[in-house]
MARBA-3410 file (N, C-alpha, C, O; in Angstrom, 1 decimal):
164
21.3,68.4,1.1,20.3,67.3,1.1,21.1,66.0,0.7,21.6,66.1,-0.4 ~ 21.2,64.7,1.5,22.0,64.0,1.0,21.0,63.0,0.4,19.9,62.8,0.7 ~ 22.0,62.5,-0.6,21.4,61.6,-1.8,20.5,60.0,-0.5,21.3,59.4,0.3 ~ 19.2,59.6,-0.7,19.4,58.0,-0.8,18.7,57.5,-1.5,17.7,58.0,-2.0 ~ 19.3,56.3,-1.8,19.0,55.5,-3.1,17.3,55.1,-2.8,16.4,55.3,-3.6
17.1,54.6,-1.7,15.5,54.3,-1.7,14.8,55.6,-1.9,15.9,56.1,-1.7 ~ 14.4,56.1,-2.0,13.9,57.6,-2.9,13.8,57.7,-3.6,13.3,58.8,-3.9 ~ 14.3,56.8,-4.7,15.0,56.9,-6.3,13.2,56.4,-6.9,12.8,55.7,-6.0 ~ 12.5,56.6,-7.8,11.6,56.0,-8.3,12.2,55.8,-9.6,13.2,56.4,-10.1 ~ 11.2,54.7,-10.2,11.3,54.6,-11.8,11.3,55.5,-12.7,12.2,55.6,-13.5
9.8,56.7,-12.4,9.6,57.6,-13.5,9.8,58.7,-12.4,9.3,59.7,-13.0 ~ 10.3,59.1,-11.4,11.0,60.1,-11.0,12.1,60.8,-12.1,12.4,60.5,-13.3 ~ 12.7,62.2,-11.1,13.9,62.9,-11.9,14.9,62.3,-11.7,15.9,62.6,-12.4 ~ 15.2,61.1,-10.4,16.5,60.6,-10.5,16.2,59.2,-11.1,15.5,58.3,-10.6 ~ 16.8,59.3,-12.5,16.4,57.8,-12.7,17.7,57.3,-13.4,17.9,57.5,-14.6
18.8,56.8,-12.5,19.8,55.8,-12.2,19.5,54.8,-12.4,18.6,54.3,-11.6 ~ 19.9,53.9,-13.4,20.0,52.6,-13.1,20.3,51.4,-11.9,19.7,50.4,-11.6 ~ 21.3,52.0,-11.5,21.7,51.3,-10.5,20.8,51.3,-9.0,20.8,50.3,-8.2 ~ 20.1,52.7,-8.9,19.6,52.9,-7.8,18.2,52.4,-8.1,17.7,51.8,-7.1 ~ 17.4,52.4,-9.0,16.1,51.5,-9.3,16.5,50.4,-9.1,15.9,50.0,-8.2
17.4,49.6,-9.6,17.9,48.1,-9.2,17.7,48.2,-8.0,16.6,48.1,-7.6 ~ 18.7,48.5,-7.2,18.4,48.4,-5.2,16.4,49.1,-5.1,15.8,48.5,-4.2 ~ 16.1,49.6,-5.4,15.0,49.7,-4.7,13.5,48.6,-5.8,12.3,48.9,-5.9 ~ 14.0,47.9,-6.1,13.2,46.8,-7.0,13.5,45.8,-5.8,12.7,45.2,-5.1 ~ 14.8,45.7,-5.8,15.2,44.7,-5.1,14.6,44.5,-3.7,14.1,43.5,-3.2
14.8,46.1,-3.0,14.3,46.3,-1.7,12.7,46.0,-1.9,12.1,45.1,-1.3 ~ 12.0,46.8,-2.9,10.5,46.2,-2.7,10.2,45.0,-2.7,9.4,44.6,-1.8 ~ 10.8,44.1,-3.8,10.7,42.7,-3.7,11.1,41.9,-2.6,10.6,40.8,-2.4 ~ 11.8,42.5,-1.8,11.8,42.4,-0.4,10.7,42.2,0.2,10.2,41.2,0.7 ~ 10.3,43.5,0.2,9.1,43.9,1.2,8.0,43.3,1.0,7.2,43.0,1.9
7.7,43.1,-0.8,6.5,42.2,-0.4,6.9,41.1,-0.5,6.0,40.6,-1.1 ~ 7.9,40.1,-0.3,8.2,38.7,0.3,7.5,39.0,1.3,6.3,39.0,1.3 ~ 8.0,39.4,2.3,8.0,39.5,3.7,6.4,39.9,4.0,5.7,39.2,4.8 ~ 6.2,40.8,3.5,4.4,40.8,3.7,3.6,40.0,2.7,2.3,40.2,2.6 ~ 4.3,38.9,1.8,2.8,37.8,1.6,2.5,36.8,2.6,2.8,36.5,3.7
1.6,36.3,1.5,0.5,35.5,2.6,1.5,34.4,2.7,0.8,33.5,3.2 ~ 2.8,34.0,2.5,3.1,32.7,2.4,4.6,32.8,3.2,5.3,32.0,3.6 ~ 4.6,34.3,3.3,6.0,34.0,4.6,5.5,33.8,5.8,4.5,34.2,6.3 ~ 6.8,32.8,6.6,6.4,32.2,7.8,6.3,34.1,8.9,7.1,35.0,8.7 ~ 5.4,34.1,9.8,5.1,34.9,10.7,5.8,34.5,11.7,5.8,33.4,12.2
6.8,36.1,12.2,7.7,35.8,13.4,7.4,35.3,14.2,6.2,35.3,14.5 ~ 8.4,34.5,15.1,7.3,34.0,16.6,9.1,33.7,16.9,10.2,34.0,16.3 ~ 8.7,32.8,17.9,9.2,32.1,18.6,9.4,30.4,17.7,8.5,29.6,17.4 ~ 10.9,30.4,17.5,11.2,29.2,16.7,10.7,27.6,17.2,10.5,26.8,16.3 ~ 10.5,27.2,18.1,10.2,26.5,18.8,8.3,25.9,18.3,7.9,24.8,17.9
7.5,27.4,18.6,6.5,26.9,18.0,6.2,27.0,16.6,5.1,27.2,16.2 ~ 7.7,27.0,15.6,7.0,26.6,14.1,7.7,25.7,14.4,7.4,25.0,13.4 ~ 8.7,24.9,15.0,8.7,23.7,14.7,7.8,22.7,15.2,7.7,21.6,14.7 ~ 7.1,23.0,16.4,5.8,22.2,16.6,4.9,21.8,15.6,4.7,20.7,15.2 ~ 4.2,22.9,15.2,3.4,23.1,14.5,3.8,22.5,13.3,3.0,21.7,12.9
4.7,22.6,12.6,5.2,21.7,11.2,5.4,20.3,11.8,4.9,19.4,11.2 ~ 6.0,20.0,12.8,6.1,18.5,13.0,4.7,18.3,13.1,4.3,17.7,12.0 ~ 3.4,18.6,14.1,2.0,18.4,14.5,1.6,18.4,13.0,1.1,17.4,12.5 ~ 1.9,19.3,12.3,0.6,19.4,10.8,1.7,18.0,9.9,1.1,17.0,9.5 ~ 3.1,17.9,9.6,3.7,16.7,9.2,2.7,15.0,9.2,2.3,14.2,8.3
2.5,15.0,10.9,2.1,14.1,11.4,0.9,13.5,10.9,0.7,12.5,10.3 ~ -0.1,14.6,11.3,-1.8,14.7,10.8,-1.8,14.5,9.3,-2.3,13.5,8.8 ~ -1.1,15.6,8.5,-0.7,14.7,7.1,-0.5,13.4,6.5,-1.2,12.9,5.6 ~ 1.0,12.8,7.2,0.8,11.6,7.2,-0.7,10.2,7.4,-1.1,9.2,6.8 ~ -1.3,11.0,8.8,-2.2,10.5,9.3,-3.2,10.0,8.0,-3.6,8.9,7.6
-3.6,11.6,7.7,-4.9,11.8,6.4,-4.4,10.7,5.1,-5.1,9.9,4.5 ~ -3.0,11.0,5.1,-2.6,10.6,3.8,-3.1,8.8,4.1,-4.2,8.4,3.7 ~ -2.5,8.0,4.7,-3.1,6.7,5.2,-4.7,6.5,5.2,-5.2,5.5,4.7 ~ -5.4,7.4,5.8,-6.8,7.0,6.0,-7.1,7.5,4.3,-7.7,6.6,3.8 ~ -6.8,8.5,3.6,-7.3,8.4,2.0,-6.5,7.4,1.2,-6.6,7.4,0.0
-5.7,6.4,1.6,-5.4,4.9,0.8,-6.1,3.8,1.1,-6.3,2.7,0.6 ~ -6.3,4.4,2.3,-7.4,3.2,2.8,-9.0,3.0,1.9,-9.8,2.2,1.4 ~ -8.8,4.6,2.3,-10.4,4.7,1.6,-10.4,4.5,0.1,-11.4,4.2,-0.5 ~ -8.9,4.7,-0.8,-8.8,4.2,-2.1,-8.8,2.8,-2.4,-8.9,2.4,-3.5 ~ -8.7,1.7,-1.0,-8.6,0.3,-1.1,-10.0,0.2,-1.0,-10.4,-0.9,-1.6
-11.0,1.0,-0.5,-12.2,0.5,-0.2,-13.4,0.4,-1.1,-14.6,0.0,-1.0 ~ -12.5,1.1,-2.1,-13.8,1.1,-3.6,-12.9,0.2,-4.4,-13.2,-0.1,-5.5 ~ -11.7,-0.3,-3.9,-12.0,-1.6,-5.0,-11.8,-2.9,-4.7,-11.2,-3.3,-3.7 ~ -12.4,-4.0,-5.6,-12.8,-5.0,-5.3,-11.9,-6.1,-4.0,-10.8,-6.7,-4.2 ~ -12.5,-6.1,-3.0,-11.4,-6.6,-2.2,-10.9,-7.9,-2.6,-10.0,-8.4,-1.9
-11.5,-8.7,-3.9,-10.5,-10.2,-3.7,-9.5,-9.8,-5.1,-8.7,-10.6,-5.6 ~ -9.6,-8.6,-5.6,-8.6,-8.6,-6.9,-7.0,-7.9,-6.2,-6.0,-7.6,-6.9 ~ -7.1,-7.7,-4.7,-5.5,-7.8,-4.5,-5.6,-7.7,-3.3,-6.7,-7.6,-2.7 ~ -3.9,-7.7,-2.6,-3.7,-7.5,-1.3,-4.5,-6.7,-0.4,-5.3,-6.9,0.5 ~ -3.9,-5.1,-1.4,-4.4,-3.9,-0.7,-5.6,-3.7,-0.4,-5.9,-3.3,0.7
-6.6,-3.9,-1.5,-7.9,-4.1,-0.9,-8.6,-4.5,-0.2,-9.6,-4.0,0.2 ~ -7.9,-5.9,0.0,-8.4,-6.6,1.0,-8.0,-6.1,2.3,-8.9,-6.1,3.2 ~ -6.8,-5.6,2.6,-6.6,-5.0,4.3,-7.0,-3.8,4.5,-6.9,-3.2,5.6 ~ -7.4,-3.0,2.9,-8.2,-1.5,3.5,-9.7,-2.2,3.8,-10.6,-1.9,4.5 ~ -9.5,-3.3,2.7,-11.4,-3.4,3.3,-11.8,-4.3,5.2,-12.7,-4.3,6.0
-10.8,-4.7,5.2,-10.4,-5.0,6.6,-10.2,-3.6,7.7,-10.8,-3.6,8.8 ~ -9.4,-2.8,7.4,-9.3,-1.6,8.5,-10.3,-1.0,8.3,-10.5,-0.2,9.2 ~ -11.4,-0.9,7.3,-12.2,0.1,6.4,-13.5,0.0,7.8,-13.9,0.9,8.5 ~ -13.7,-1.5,7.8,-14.7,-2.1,8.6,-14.9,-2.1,9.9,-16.0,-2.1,10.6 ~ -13.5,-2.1,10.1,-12.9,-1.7,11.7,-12.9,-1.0,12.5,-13.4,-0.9,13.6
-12.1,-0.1,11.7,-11.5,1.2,12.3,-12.6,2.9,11.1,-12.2,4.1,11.2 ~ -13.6,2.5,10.4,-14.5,3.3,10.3,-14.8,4.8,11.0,-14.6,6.0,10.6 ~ -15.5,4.1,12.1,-15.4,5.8,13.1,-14.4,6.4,13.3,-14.4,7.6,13.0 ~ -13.0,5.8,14.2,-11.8,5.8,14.0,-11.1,6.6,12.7,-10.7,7.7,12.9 ~ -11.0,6.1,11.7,-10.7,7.1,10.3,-11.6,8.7,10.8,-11.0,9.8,10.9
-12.6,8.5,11.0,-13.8,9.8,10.5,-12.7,10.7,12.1,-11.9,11.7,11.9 ~ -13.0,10.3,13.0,-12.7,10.8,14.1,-10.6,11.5,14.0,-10.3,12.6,14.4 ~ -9.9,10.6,13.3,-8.8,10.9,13.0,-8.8,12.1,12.1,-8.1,13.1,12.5 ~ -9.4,12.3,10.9,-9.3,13.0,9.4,-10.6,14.3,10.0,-11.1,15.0,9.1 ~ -11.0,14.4,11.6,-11.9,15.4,11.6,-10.6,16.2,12.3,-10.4,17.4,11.9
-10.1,15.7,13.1,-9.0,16.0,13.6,-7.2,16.7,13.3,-6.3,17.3,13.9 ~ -7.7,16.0,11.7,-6.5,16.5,11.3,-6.9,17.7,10.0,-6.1,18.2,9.3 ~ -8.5,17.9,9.7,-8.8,19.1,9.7,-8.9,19.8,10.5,-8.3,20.7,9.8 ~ -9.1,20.2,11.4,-8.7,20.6,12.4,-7.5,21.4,12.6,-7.4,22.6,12.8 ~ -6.7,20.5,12.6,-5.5,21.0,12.4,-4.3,21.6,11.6,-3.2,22.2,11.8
-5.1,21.0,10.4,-4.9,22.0,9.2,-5.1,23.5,8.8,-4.5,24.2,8.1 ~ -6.4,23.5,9.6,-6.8,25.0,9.5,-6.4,25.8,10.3,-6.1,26.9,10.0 ~ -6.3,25.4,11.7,-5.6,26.5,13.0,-4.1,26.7,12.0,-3.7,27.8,11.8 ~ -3.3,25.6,11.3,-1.7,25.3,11.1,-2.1,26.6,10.2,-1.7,27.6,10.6 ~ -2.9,26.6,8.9,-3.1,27.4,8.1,-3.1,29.0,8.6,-2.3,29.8,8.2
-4.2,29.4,9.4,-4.2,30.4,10.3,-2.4,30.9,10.6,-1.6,31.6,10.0 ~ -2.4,30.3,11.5,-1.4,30.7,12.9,0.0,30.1,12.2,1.0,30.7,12.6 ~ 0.2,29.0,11.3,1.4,28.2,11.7,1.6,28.4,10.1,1.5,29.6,9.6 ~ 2.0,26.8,9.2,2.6,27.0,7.9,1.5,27.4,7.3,0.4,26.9,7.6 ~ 1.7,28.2,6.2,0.4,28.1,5.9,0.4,27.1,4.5,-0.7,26.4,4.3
1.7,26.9,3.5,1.5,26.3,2.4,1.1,24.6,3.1,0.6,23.8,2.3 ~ 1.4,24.3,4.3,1.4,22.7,4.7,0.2,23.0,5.2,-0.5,22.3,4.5 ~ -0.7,23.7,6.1,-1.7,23.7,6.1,-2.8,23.6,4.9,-3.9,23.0,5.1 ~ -2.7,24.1,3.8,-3.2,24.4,3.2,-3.5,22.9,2.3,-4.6,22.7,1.8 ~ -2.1,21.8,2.0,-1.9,20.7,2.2,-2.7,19.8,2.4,-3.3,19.0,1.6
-2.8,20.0,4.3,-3.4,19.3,5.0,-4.7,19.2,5.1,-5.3,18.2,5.5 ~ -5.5,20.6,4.6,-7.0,20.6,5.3,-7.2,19.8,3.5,-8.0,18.9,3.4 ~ -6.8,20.0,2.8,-7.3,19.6,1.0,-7.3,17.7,1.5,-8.3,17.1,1.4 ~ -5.9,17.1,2.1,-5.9,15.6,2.3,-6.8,15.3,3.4,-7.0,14.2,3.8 ~ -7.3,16.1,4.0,-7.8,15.9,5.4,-9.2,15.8,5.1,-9.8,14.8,5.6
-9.8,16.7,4.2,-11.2,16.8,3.5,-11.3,15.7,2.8,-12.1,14.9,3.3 ~ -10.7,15.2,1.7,-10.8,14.0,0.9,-10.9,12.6,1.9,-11.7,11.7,1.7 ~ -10.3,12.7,2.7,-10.2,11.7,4.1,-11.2,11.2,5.0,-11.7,10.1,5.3 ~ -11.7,12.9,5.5,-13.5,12.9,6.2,-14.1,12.3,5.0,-14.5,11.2,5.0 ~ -14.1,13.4,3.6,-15.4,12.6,3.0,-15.6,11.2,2.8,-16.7,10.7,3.0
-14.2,10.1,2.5,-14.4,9.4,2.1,-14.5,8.2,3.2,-14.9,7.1,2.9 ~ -14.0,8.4,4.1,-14.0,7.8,5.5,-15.5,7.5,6.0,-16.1,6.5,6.4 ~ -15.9,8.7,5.7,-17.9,9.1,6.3,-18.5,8.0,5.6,-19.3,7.2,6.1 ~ -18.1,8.0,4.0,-19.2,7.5,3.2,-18.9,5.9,3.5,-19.7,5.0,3.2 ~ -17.9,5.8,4.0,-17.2,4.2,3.8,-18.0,3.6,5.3,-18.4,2.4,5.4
-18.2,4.8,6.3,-19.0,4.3,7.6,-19.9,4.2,7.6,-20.4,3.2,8.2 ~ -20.9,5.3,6.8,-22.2,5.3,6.7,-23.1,4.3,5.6,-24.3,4.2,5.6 ~ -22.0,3.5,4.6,-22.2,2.6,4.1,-22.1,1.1,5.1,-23.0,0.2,5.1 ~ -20.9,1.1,6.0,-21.3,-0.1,6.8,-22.6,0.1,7.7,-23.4,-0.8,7.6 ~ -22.8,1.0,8.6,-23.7,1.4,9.2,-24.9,1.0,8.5,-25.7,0.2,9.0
-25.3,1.8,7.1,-26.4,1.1,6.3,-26.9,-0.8,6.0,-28.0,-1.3,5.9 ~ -25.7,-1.1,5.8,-25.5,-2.5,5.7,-25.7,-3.4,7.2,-25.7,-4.7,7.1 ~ -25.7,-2.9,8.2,-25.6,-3.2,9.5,-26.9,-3.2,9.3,-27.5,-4.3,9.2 ~ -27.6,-1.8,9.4,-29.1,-1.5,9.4,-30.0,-2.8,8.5,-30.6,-3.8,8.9 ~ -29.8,-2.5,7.5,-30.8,-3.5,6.7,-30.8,-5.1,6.8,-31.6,-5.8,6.4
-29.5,-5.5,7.6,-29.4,-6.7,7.3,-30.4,-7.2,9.4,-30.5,-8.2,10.0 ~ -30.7,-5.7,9.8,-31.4,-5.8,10.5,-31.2,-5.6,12.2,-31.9,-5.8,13.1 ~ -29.7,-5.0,12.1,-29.1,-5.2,13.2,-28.9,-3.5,13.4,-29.2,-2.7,12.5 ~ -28.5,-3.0,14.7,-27.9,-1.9,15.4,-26.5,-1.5,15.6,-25.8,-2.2,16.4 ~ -26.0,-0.4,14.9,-24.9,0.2,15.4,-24.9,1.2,16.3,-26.1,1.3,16.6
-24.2,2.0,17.0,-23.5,3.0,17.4,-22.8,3.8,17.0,-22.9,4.5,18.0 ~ -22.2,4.4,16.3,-20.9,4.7,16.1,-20.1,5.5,17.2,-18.9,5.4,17.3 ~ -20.6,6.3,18.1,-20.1,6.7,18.8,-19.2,5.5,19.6,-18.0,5.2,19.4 ~ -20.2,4.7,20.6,-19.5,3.4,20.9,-18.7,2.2,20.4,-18.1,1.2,20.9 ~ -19.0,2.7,19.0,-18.2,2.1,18.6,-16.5,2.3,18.1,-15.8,1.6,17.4
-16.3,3.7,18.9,-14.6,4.1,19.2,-14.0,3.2,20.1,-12.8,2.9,19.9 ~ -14.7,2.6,21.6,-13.9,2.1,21.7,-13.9,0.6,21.3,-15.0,0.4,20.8 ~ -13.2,-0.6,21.3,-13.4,-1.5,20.5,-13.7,-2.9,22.0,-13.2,-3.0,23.2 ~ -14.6,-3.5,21.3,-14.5,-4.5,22.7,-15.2,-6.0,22.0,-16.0,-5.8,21.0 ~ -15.0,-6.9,22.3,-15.5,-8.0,21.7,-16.9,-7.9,22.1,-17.4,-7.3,23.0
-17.7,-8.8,20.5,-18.9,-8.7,20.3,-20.0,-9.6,20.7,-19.8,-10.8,20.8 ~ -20.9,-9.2,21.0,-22.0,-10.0,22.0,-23.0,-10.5,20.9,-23.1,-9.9,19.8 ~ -23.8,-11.5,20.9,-24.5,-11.9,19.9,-26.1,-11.7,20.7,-27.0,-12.4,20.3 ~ -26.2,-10.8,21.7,-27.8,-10.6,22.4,-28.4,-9.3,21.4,-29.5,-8.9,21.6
END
């Protein structure tokens, strides 16, 4: 019967030092490789898609949640406030429509692709919707009361404004 070292247990009859070392090691192996956080084989090409695409959308999120951090505060006490409260007003649907999107894409990335950058992404992506939504649905309110009509749907694409 020849000896191998992976066969060796801890509280078995062969208990070698040396040979519990290699098979600690080998298990530690095995579950790297089977957690939730190693990358799944594929084809190298599409994890670098996928990490540049979820990279992107991150960045994306990360911009629309500064914006939305410019938008609760006072816009004449600095720069930044004032040009989030400027894109805030603007580009409203826009944000919502971007950060729905890059949830979106955080979750399939999480699934299928990286999972620690997905995981990332859907957390900045969520903070992004929520705060994007409230920042719209507060102009939209303000539109409303002061007696006027939005859209929001039409109002993705952008076109100069009519006073009828």
């Amino acid at each position: 019967m020849a000896f191998d070292p992976f066969t060796v247990t801890l509280h078995g009859r062969r208990n070698n030092g040396i040979f519990n070392a290699i098979r600690l090691i080998f298990d530690g192996w095995i579950l790297m490789v089977n957690s939730n956080n190693f990358q799944r084989p594929g084809p190298m090409w599409k994890r670098v898609v996928w990490n540049i695409l979820a990279i992107l959308a991150l960045v994306i999120a990360i911009i629309i949640v500064l914006i939305v951090i410019g938008n609760f505060i006072d816009p004449a006490s600095n720069l930044f406030a004032f040009v989030s409260a400027g894109l805030g007003t603007t580009y409203g649907p826009h944000m919502v429509l971007l950060s729905v999107i890059a949830l979106i894409i955080g979750a399939i990335g999480f699934r299928i692709g990286p999972r620690r950058l997905g995981k990332v992404l859907m957390l900045v992506a969520l903070v992004a919707l929520v705060g994007s939504t409230i920042i719209t649905k507060q102009i939209v309110g303000a539109i409303d009361a002061a007696g006027g009509s939005v859209n929001p749907v039409s109002a993705l694409w952008l076109s100069s404004m009519s006073g009828s």
